[in-house]
C-alpha positions as CSV (number, residue, x, y, z in Angstrom):
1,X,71.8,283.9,-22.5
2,X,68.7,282.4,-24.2
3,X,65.7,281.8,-21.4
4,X,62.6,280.4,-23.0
5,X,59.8,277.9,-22.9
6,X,58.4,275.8,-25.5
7,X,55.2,274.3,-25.9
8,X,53.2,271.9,-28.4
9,X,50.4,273.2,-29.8
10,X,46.5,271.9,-28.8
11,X,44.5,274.7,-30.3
12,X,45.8,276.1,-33.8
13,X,45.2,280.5,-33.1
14,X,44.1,283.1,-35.5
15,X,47.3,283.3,-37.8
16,X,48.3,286.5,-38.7
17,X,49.0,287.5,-42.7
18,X,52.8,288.6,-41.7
19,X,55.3,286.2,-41.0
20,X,59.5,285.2,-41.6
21,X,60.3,282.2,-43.3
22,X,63.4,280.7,-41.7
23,X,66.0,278.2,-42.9
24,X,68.0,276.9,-40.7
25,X,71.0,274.0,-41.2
26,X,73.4,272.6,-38.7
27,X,77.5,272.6,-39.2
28,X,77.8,270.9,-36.1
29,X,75.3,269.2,-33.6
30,X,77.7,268.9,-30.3
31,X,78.6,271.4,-30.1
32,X,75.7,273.2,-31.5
33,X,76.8,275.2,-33.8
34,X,74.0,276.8,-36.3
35,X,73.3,278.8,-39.9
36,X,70.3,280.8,-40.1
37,X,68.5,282.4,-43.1
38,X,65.6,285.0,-42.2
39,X,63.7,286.5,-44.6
40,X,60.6,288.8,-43.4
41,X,57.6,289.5,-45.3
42,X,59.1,292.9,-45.9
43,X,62.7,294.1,-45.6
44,X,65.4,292.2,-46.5
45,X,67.2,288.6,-45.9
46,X,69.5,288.5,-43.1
47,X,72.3,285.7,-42.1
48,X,73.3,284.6,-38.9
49,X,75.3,282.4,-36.8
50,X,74.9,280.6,-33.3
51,X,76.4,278.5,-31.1
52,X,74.3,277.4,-28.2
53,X,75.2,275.5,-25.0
54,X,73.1,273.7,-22.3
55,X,69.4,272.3,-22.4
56,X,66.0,273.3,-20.6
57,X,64.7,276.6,-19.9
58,X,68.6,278.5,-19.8
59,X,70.6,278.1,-22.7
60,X,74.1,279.6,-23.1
61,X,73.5,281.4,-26.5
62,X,76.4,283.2,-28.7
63,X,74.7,284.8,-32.0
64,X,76.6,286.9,-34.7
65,X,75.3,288.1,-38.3
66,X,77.3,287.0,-41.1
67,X,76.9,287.8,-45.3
68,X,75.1,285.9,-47.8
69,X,78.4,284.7,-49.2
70,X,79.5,283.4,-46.0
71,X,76.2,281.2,-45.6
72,X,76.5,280.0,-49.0
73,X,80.1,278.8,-48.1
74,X,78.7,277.0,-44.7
75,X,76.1,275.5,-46.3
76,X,78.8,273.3,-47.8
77,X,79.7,272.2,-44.5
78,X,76.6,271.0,-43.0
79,X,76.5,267.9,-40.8
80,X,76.1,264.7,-42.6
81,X,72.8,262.9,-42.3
82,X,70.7,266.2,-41.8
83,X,68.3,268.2,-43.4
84,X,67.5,272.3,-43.5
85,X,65.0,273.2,-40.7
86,X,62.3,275.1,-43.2
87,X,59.7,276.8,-41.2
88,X,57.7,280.1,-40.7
89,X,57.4,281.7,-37.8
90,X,54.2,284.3,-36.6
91,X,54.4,286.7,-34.1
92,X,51.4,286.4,-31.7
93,X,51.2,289.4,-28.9
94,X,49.8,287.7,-25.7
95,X,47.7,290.0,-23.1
96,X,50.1,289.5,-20.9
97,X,52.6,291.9,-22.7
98,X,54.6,289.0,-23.9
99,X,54.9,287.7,-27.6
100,X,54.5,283.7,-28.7
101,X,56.5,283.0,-31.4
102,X,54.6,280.1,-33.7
103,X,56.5,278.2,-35.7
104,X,54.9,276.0,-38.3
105,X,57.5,273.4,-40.6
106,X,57.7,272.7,-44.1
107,X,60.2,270.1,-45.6
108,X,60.6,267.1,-43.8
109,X,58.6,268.7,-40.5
110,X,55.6,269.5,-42.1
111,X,52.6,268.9,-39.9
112,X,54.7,269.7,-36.9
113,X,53.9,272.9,-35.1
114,X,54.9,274.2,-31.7
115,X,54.9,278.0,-30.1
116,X,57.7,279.7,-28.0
117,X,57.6,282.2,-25.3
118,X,61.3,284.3,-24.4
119,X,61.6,286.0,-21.3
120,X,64.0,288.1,-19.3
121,X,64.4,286.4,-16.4
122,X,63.5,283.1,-15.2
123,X,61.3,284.3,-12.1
124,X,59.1,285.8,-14.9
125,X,59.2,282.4,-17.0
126,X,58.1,280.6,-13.9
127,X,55.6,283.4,-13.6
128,X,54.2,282.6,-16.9
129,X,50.5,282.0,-17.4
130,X,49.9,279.4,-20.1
131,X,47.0,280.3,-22.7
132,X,44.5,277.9,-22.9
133,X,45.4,277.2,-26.8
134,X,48.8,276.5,-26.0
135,X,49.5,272.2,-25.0
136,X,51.9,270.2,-23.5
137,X,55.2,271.9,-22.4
138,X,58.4,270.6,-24.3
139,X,60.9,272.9,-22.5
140,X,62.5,270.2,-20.5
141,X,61.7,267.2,-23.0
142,X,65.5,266.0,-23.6
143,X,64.2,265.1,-27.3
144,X,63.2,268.4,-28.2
145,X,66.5,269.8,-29.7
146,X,66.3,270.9,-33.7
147,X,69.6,269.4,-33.7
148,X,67.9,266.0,-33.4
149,X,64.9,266.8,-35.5
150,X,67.3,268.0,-38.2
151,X,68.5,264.6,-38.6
152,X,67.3,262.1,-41.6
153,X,64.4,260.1,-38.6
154,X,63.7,263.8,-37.7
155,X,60.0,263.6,-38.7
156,X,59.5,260.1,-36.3
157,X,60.9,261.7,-33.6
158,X,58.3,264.9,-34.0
159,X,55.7,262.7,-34.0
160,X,57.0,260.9,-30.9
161,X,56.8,263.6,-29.2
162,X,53.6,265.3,-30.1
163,X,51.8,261.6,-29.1
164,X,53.7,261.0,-25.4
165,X,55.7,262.7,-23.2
166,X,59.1,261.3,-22.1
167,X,59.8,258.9,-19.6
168,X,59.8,260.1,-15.4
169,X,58.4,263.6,-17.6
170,X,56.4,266.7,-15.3
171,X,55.6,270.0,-16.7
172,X,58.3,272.7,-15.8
173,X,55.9,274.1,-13.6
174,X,54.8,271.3,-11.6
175,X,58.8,271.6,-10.4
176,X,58.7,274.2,-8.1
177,X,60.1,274.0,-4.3
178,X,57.4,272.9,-1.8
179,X,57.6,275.2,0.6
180,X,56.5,271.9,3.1
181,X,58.8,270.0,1.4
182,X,61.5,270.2,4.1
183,X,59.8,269.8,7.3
184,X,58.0,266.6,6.0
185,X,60.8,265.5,4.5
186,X,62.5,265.9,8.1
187,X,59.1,264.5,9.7
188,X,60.0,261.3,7.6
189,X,63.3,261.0,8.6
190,X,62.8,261.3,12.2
191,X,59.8,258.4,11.6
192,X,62.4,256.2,9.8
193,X,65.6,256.8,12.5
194,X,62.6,256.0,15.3
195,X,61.4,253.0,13.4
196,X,65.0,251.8,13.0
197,X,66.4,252.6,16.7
198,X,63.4,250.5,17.6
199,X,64.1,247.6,15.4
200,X,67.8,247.2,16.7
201,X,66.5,247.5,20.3
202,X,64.0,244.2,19.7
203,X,66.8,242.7,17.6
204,X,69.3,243.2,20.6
205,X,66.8,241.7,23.0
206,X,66.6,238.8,20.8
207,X,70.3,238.0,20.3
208,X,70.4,238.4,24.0
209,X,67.3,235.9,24.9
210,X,69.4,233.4,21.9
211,X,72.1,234.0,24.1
212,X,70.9,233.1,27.0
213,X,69.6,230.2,26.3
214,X,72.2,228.9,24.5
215,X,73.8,229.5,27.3
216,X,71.5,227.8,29.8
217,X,72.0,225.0,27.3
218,X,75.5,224.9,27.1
219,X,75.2,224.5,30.7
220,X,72.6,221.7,30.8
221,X,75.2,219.9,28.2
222,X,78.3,220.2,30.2
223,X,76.3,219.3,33.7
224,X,75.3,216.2,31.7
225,X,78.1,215.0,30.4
226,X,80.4,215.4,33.6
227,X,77.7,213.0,35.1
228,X,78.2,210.6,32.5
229,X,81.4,210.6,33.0
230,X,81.2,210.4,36.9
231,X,78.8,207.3,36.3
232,X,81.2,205.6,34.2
233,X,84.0,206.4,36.7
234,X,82.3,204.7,39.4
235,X,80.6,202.1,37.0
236,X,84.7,201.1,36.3
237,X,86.3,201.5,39.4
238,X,85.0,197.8,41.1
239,X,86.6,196.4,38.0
240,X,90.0,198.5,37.9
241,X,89.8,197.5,42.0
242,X,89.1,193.6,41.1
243,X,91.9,193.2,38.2
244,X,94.4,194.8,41.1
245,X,93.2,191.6,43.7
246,X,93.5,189.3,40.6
247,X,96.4,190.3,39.6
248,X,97.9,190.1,43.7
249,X,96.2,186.6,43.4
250,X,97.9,185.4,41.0
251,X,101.7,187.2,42.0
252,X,101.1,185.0,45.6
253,X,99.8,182.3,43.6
254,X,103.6,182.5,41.3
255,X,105.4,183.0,44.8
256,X,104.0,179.6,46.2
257,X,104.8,177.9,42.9
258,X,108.6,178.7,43.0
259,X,108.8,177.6,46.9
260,X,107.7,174.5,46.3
């Protein structure tokens, strides 16, 4: 387990003379799998390989040394479309008891610097207090990997970085619970169910008042047209009654015809 946080660099510190130089290639970039070579100032060059897993301030993190031979032989296999990472890394004790690790590129990085802090927990990384000479944080910056930057466009994407944060991007410590959080949060939703209980009570009352009136309408409409039809009922009748005498008329009429 790897816990750590990252940070660009604002103010470049008092460098000390000691430092390792560090080459580092990728055989694989998902998953990360890494070859390191280390060689301090004094002492001599060690070998390692790592597989990491996950992104931000946790990292799953499985590391095992391995011989010169077997890093020559790897080196063979390195991803395609990727350089070495070729950088030096200082060892800067902080008052705090804690040690920043500042790493400053060569090869196709070079003018790229950022420091690292590792701690044992993560209550004591959120505990953390930043120096002033440290900058932006780059822990949770999804384009921060050295699997990207080892990549041919690696040097773009530094400087992409060092000139804007991501997009929808806060400093990992402007991400901590709001203890007020939850009761304003339910203070808002009791707001929004009142505002919305209300709004279907006024909508209700309108539908009904539409109703009723359509209603009264409706009425109006049928009233008015069964006294249409009661006009034209007694308009008709006198002339229904008079073809009945006509038609008498002229049967009597027919019956004194055939007599005579």
């Amino acid at each position: 387990m790897e816990i750590e946080r990252q940070f660009l660099v604002d103010i470049i510190p008092s460098l000390p003379s000691g430092y390792d130089s560090i080459l580092q290639g990728y055989v694989s970039l998902l998953p990360e799998i890494r070859i390191r070579a280390v060689r301090p100032m004094q002492g001599e060059e060690k070998f390692y390989l790592t597989v990491k897993r996950g992104a931000g301030l946790v990292r799953e993190e499985w590391e095992t040394a391995i011989s010169s031979r077997e890093f020559s032989h790897l080196v063979e296999c390195l991803e395609k479309n990727t350089f070495f990472i070729e950088k030096r890394r200082y060892y800067l004790p902080l008052a705090d008891g804690h040690v920043a690790e500042y790493n400053r590129h060569s090869g196709h990085l070079r003018g790229f610097d950022y420091v690292e802090v590792e701690f044992d927990n993560e209550e004591e990384a959120r505990a953390f207090e930043i120096p002033y000479w440290f900058g932006r944080e780059v822990t949770d910056d999804p384009r921060f990997t050295y699997g990207k930057l080892a990549r041919v466009n690696g040097f773009q994407l530094a400087k992409m970085i060092m000139s804007q944060p991501p997009e929808q991007w806060a400093p990992y410590a402007m991400v901590m619970p709001d203890e007020n959080a939850a009761p304003k949060a339910e203070e808002i939703r009791e707001q929004t169910a009142s505002a919305e209980s209300a709004a279907e009570t006024e909508e209700a009352e309108m539908i009904e008042a539409g109703d009723s009136a359509d209603n009264a309408d409706d009425a109006k409409d049928v009233k008015d047209v069964r006294d249409a039809e009661d006009t034209q009922d007694v308009q008709t009748a006198p002339d229904e009654q008079q073809e009945q005498l006509s038609g008498a008329e002229r049967g009597r009429e027919d019956g004194h015809e055939m007599t005579r």
